[in-house]
C-alpha positions as protocol buffer text, in pm:
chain_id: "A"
residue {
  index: 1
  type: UNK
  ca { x: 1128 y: -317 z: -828 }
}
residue {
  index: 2
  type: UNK
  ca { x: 1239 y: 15 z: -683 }
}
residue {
  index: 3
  type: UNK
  ca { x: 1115 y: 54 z: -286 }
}
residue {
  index: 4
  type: UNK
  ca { x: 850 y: 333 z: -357 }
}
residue {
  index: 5
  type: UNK
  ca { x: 694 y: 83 z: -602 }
}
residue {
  index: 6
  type: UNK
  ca { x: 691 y: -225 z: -408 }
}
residue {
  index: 7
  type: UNK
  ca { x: 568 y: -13 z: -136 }
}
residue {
  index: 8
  type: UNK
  ca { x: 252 y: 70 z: -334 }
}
residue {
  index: 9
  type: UNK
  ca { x: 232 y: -285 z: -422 }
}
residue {
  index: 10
  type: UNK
  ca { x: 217 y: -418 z: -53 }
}
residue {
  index: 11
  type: UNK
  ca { x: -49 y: -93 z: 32 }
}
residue {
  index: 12
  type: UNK
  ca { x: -269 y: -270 z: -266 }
}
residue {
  index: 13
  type: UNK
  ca { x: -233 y: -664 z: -112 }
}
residue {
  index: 14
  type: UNK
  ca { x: -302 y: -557 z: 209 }
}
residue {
  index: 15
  type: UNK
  ca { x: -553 y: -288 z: 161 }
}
residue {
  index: 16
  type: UNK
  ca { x: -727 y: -493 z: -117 }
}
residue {
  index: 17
  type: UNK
  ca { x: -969 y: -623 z: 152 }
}
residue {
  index: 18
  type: UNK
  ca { x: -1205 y: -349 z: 106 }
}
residue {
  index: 19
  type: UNK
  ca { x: -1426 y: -380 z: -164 }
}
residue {
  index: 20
  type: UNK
  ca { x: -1576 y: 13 z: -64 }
}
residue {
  index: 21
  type: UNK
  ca { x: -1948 y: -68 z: -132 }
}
residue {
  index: 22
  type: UNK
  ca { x: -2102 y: -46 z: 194 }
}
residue {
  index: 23
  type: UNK
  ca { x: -2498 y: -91 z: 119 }
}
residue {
  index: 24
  type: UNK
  ca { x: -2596 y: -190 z: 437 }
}
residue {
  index: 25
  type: UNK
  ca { x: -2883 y: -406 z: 493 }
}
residue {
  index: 26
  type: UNK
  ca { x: -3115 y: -283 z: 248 }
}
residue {
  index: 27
  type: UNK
  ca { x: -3176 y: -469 z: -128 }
}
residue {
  index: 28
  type: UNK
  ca { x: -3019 y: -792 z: -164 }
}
residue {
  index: 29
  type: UNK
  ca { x: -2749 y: -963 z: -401 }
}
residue {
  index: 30
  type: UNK
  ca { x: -2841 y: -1178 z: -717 }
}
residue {
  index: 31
  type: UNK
  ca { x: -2759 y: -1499 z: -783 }
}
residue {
  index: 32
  type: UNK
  ca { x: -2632 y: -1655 z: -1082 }
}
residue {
  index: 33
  type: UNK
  ca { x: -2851 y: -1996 z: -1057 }
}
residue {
  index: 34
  type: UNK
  ca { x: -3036 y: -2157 z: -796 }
}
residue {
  index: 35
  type: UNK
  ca { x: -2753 y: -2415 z: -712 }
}
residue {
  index: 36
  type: UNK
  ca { x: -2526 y: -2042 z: -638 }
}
residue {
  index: 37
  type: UNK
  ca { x: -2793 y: -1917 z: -398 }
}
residue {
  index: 38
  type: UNK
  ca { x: -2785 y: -2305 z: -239 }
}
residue {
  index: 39
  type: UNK
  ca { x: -2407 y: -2289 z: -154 }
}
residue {
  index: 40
  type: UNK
  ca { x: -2442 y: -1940 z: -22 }
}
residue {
  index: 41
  type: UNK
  ca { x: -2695 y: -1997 z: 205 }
}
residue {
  index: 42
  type: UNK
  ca { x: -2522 y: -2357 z: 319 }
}
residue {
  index: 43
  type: UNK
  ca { x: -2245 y: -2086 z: 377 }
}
residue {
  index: 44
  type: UNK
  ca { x: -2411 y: -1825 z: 592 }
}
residue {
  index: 45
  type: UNK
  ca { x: -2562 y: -2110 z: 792 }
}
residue {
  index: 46
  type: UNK
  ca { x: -2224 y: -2274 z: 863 }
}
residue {
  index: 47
  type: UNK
  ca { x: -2078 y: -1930 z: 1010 }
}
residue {
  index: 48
  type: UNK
  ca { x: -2420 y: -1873 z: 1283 }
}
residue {
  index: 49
  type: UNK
  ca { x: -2672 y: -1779 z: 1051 }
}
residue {
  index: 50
  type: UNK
  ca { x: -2743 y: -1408 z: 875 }
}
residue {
  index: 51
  type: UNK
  ca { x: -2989 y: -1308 z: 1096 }
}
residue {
  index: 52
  type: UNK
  ca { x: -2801 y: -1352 z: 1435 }
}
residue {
  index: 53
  type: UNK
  ca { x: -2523 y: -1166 z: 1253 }
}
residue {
  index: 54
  type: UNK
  ca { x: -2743 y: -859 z: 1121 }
}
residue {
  index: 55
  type: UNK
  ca { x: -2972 y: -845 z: 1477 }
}
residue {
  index: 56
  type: UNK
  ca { x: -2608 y: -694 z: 1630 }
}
residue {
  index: 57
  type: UNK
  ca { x: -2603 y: -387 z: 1747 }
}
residue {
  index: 58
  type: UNK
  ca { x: -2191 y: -326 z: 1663 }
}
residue {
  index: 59
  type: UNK
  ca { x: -1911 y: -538 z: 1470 }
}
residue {
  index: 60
  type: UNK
  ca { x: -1634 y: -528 z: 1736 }
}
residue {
  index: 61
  type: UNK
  ca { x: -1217 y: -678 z: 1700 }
}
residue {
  index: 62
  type: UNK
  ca { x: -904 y: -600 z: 1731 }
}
residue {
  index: 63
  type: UNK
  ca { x: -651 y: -688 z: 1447 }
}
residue {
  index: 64
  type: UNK
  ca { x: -263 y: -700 z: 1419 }
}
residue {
  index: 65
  type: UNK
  ca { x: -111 y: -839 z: 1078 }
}
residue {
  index: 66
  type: UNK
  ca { x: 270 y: -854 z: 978 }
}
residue {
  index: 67
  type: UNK
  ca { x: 355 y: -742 z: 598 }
}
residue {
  index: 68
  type: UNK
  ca { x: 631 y: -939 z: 430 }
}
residue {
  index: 69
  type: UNK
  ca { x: 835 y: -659 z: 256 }
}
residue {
  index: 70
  type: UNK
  ca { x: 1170 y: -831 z: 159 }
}
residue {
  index: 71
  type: UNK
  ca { x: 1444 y: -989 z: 318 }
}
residue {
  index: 72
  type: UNK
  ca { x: 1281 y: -1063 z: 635 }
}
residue {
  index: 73
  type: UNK
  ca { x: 1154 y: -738 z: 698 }
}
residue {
  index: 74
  type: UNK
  ca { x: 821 y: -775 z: 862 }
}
residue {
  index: 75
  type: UNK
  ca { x: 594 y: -473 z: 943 }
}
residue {
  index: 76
  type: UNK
  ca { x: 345 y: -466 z: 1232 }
}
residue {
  index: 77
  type: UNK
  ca { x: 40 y: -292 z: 1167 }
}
residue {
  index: 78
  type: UNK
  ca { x: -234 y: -289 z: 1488 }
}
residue {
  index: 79
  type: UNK
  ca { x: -582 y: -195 z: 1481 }
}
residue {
  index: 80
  type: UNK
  ca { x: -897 y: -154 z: 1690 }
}
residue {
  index: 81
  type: UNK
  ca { x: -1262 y: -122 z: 1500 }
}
residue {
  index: 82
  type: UNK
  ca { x: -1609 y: -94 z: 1568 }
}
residue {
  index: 83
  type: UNK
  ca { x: -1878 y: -90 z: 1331 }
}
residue {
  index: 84
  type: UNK
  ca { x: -2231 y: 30 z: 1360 }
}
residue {
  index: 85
  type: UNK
  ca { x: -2428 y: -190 z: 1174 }
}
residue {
  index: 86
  type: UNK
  ca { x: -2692 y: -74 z: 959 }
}
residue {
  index: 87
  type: UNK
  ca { x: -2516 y: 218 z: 878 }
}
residue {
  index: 88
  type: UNK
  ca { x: -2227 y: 92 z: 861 }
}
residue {
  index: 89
  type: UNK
  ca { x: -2042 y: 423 z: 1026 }
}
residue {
  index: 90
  type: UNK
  ca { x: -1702 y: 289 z: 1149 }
}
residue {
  index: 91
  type: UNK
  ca { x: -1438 y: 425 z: 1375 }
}
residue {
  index: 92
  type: UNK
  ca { x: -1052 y: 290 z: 1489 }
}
residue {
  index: 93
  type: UNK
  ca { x: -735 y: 311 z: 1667 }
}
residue {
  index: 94
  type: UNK
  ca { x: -452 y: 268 z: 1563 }
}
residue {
  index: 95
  type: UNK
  ca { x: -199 y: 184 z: 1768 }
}
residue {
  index: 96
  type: UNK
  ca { x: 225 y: 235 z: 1719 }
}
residue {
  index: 97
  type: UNK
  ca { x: 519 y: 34 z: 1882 }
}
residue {
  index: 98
  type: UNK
  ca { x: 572 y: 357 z: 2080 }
}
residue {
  index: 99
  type: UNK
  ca { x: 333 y: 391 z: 2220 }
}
residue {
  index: 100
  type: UNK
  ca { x: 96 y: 652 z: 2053 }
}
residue {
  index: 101
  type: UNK
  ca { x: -187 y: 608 z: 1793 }
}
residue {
  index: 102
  type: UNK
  ca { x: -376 y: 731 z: 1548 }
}
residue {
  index: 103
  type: UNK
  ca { x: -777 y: 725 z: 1500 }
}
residue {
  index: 104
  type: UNK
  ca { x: -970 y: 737 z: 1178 }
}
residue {
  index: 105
  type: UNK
  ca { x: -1358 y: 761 z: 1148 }
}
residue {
  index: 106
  type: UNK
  ca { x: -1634 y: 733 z: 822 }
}
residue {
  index: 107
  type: UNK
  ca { x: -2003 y: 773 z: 845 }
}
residue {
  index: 108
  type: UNK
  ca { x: -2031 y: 705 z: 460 }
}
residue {
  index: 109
  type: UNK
  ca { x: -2004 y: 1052 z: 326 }
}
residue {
  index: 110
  type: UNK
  ca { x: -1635 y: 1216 z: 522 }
}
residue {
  index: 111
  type: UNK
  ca { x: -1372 y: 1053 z: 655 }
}
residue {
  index: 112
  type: UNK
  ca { x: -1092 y: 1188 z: 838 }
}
residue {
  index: 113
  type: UNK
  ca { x: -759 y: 1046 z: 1022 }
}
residue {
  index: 114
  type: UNK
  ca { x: -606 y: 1226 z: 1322 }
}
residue {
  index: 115
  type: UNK
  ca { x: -317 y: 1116 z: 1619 }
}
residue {
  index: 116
  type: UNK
  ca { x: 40 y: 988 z: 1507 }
}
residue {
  index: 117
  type: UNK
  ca { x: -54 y: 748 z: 1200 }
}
residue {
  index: 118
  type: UNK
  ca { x: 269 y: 567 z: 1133 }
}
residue {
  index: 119
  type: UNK
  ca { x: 365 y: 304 z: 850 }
}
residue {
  index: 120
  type: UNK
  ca { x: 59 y: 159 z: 688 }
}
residue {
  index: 121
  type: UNK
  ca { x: -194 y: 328 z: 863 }
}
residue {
  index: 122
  type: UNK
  ca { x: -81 y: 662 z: 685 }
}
residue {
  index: 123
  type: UNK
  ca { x: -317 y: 533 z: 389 }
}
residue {
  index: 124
  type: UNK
  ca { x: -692 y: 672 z: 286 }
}
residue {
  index: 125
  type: UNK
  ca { x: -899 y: 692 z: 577 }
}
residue {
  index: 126
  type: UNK
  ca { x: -1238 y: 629 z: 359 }
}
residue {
  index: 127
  type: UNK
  ca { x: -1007 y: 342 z: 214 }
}
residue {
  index: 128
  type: UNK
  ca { x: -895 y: 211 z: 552 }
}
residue {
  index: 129
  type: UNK
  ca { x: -1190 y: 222 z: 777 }
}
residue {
  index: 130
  type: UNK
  ca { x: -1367 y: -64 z: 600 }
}
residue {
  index: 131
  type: UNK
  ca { x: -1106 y: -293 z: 511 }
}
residue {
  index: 132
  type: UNK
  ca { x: -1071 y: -535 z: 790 }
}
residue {
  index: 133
  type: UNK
  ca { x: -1445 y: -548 z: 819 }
}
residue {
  index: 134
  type: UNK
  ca { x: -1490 y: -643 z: 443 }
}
residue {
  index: 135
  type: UNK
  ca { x: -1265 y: -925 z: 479 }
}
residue {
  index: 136
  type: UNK
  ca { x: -1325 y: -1073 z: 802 }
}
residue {
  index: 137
  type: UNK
  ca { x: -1666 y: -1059 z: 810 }
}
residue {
  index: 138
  type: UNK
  ca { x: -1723 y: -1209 z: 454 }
}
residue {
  index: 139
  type: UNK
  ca { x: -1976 y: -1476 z: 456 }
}
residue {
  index: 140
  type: UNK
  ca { x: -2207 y: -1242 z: 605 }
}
residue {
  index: 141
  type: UNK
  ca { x: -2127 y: -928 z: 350 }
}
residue {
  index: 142
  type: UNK
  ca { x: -2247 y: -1167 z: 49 }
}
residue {
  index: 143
  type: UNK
  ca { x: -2576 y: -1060 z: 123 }
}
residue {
  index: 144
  type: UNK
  ca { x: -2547 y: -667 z: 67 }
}
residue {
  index: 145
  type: UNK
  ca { x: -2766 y: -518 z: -225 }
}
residue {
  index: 146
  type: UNK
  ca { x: -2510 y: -474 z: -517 }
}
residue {
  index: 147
  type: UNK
  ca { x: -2394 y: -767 z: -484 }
}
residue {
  index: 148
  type: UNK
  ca { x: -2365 y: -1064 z: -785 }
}
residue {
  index: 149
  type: UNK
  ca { x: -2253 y: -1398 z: -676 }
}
residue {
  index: 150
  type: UNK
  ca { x: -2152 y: -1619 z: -1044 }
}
residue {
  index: 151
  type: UNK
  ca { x: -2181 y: -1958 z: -1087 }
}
residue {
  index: 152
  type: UNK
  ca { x: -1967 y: -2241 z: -854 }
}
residue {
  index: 153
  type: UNK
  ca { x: -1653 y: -2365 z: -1014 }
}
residue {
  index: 154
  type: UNK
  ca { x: -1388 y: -2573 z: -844 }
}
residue {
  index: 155
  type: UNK
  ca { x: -1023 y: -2437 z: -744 }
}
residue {
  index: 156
  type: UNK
  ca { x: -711 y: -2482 z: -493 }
}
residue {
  index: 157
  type: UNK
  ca { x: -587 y: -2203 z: -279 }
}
residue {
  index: 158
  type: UNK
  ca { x: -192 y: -2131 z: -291 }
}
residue {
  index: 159
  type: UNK
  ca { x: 9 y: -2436 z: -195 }
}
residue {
  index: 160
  type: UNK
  ca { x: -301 y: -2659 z: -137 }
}
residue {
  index: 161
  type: UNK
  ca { x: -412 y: -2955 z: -298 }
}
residue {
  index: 162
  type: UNK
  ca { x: -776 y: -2958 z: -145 }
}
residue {
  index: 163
  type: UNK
  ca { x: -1063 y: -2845 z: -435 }
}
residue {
  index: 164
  type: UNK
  ca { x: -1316 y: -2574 z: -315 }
}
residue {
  index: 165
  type: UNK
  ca { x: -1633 y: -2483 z: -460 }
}
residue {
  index: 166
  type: UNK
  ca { x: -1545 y: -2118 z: -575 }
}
residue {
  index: 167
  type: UNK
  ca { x: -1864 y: -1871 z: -601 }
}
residue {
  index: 168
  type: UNK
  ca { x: -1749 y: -1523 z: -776 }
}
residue {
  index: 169
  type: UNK
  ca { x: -1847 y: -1221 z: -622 }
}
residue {
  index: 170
  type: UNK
  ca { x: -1860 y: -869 z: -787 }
}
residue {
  index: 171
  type: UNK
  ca { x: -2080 y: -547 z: -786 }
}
residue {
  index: 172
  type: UNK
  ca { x: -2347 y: -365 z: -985 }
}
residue {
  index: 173
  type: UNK
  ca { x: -2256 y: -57 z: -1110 }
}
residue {
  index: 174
  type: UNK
  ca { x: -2295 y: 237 z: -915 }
}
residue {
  index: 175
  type: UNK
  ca { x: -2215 y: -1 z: -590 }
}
residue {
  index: 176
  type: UNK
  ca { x: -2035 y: 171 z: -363 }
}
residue {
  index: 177
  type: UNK
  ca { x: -1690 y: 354 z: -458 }
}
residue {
  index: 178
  type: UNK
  ca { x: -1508 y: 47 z: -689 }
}
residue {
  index: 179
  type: UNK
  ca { x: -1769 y: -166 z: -807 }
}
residue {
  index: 180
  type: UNK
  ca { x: -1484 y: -286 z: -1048 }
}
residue {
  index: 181
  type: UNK
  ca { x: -1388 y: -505 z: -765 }
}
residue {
  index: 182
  type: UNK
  ca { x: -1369 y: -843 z: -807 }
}
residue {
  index: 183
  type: UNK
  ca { x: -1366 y: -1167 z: -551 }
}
residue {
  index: 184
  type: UNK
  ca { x: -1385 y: -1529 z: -563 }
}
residue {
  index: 185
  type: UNK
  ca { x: -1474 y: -1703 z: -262 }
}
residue {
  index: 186
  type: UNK
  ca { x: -1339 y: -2035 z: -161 }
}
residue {
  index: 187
  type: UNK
  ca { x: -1590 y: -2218 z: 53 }
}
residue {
  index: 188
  type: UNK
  ca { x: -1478 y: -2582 z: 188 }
}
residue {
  index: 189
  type: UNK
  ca { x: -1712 y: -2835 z: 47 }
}
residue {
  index: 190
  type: UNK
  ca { x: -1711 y: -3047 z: 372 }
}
residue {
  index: 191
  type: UNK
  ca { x: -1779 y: -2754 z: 606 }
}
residue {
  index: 192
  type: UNK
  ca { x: -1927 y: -2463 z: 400 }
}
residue {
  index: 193
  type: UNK
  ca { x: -1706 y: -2237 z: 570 }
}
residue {
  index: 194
  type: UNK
  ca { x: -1578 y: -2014 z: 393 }
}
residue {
  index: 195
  type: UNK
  ca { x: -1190 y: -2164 z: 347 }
}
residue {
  index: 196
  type: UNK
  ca { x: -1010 y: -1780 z: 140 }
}
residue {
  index: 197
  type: UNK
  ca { x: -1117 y: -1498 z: -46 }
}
residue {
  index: 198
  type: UNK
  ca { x: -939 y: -1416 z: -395 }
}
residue {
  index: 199
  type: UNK
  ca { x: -926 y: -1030 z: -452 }
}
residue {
  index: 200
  type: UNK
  ca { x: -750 y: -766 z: -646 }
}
residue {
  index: 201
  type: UNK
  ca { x: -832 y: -370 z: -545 }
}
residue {
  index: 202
  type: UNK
  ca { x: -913 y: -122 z: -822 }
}
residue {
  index: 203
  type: UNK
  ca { x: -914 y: 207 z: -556 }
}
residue {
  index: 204
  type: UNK
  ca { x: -745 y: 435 z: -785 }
}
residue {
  index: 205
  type: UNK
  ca { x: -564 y: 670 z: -515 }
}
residue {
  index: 206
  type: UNK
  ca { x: -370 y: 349 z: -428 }
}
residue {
  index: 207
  type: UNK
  ca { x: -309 y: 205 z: -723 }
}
residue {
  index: 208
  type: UNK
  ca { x: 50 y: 193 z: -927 }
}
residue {
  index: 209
  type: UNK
  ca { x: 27 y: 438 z: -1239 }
}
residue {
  index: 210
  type: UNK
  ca { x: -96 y: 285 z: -1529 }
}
residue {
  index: 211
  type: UNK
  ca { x: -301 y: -30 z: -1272 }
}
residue {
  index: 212
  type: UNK
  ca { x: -630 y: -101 z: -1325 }
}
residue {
  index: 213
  type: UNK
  ca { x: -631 y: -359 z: -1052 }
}
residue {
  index: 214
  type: UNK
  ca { x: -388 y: -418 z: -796 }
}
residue {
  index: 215
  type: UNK
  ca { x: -182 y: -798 z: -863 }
}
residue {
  index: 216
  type: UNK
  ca { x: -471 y: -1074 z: -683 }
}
residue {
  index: 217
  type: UNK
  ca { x: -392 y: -1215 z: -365 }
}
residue {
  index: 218
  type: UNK
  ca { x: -575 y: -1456 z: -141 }
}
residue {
  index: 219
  type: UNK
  ca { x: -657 y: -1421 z: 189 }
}
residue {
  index: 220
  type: UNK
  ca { x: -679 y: -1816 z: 366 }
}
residue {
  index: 221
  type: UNK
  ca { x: -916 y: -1818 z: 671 }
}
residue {
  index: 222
  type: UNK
  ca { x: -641 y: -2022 z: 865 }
}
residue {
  index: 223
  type: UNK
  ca { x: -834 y: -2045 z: 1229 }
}
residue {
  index: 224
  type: UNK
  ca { x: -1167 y: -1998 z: 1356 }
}
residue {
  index: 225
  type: UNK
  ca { x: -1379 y: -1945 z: 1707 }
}
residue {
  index: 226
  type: UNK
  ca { x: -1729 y: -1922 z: 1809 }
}
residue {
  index: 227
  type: UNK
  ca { x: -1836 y: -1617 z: 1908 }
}
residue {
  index: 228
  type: UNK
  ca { x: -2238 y: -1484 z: 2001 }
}
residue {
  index: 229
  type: UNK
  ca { x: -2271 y: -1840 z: 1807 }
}
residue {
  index: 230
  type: UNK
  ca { x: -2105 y: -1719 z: 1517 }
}
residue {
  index: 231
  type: UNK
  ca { x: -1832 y: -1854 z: 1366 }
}
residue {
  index: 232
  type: UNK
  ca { x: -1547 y: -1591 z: 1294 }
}
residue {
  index: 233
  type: UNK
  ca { x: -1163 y: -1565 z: 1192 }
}
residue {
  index: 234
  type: UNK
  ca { x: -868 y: -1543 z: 1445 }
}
residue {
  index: 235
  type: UNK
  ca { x: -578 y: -1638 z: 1231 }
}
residue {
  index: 236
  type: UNK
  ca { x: -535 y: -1587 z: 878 }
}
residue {
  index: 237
  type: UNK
  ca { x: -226 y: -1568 z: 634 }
}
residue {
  index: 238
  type: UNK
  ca { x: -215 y: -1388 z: 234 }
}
residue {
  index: 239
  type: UNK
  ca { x: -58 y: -1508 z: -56 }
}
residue {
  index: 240
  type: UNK
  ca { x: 33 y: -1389 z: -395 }
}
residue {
  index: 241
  type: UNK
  ca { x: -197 y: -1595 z: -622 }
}
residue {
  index: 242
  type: UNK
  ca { x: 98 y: -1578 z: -919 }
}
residue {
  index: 243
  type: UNK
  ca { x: 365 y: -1753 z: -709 }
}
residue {
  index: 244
  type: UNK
  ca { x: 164 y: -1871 z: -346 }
}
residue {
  index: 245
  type: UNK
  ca { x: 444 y: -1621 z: -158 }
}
residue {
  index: 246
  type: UNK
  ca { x: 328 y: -1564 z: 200 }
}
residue {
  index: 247
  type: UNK
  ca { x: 340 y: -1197 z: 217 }
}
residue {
  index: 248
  type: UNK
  ca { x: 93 y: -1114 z: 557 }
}
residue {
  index: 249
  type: UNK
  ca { x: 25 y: -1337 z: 855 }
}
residue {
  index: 250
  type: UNK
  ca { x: -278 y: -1162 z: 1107 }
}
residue {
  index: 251
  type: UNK
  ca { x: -502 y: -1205 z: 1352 }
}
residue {
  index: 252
  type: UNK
  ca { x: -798 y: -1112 z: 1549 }
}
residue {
  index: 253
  type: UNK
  ca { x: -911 y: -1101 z: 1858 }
}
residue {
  index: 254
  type: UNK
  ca { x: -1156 y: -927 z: 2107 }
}
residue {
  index: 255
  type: UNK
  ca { x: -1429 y: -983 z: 1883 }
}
residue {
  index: 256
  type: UNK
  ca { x: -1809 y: -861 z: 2021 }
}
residue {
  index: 257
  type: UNK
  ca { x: -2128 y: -827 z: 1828 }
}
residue {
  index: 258
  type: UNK
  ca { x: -2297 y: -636 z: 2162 }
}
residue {
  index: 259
  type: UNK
  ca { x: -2087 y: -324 z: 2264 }
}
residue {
  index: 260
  type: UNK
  ca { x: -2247 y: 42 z: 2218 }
}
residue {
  index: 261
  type: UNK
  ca { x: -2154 y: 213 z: 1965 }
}
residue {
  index: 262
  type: UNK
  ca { x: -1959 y: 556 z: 2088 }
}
residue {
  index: 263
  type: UNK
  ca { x: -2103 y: 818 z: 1906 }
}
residue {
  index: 264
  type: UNK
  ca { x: -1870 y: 1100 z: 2046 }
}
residue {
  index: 265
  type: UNK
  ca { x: -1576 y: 859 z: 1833 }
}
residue {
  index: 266
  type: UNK
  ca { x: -1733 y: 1081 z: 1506 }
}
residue {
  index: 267
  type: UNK
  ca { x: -1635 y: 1402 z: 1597 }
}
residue {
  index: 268
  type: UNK
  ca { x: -1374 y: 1528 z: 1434 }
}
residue {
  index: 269
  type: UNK
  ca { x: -1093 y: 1660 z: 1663 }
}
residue {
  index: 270
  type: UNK
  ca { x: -886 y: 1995 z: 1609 }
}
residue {
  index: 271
  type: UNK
  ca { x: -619 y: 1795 z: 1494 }
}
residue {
  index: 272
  type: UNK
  ca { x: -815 y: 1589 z: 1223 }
}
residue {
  index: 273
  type: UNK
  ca { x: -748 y: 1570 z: 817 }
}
residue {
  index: 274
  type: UNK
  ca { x: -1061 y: 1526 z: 615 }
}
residue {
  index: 275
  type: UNK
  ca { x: -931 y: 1236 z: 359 }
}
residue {
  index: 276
  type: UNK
  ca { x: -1027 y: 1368 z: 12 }
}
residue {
  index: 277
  type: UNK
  ca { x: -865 y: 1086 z: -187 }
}
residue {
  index: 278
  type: UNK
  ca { x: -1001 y: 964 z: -477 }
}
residue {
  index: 279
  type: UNK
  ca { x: -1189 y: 585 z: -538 }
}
């Protein structure tokens, strides 16, 4: 595959995270069966409980991930997000190697990107500003209105032998920008942790011509901590589901669930580019 391709294949894997259908707290998912709503709830009890979770003021971390693009060519990408929850309105840095950074910010309707944006955070603002927090904060994001959660199956994640109960997650339509989205979620049967999250992104601006749906990956919840008595992520890795190739290693840090959120960080500055990319 020529570089411009492959390029736009690793933008897919590790911008797949965001499923773009940010409904806030309002409504609530449906459930396949009564035994689907069981598991889910065993779920969102084993990471602190969904109401501790939605009482925060702010979703606070700080991520850095490594992209496997061939012959041992590893690309940092660093990033620092807050959330406002409720409405969800999100704003970043982005730091470089050099030294400078970039920002992006989206209160639902515009987003824009401003600073030096280098490598991987030259992508959609609207597409970037929710990613991380899709993935990371999964067990929780289950219970957004849109939301359908199918009926339990069993499944191993890439080079495991360990069975998971699987739950399939997708979106009604009209949810958010790609309600064609599609997850499966891997919770551990012992634990009810969530254990990896199966995805493939259908955001057409960043897909290949001629893609519906970017190739599926999973994203294997690796390491966990405590935090405000929740249980969140701190080291993860993604693999191609076709082959199990490890193509991104992250983690996160600095997480808080009580800082302010800034609300000078949505202006716009001089320098700013509305994103007008297309879902």
């Amino acid at each position: 595959m020529h570089r411009q391709g492959l390029f736009v294949m690793f933008m897919g894997l590790v911008l797949a995270a965001l499923p773009c259908n940010s409904s806030g707290a309002d409504g609530a998912p449906s459930y396949a069966s009564p035994e689907t709503k069981e598991i889910v709830t065993k779920m969102l009890d084993a990471h602190g409980g969904m109401e501790k979770w939605r009482a925060c003021p702010t979703v606070c971390f700080d991520s850095h991930l490594r992209v496997d693009f061939g012959g041992g060519n590893w690309v940092d990408f660093w990033e620092e997000v807050t959330v406002e929850q409720g409405t969800r309105r999100v704003y970043a840095d982005l730091p470089n190697p050099d030294g400078t950074s970039g920002q992006i910010a989206f209160d639902g309707q515009r987003a824009w990107s401003a600073g030096n944006l280098q490598g991987i955070a030259r992508a959609p603002a609207r597409f970037t500003a929710w990613r991380n927090f899709y993935l990371f904060n999964a067990p929780w994001l289950t219970q957004d209105a849109g939301v359908i959660l199918g009926e339990p199956a069993k499944a191993t994640i890439p080079n495991g032998s360990k069975e998971y109960i699987t739950i399939p997650m997708s979106f009604e339509t009209g949810t958010g920008d790609t309600p064609k989205d599609r997850y499966v979620l891997y919770i551990d049967p012992d634990t009810y942790q969530l254990k990896a999250s199966e995805y493939g992104m259908t955001y057409k601006s960043m897909l290949p011509e001629g893609a519906d749906e970017t190739p599926r990956s999973v994203f294997v919840w690796e390491k966990t901590a405590k935090v405000n008595g929740l249980v969140v992520l701190t080291t993860y890795n993604v693999y191609w589901k076709h082959d199990g190739s490890k193509v991104v290693a992250g983690e996160v840090s600095n997480w808080s669930f009580d800082n302010p959120f800034d609300e000078s960080r949505m202006k716009m500055p001089g320098d700013g580019i509305v994103d007008e990319s297309q879902p």
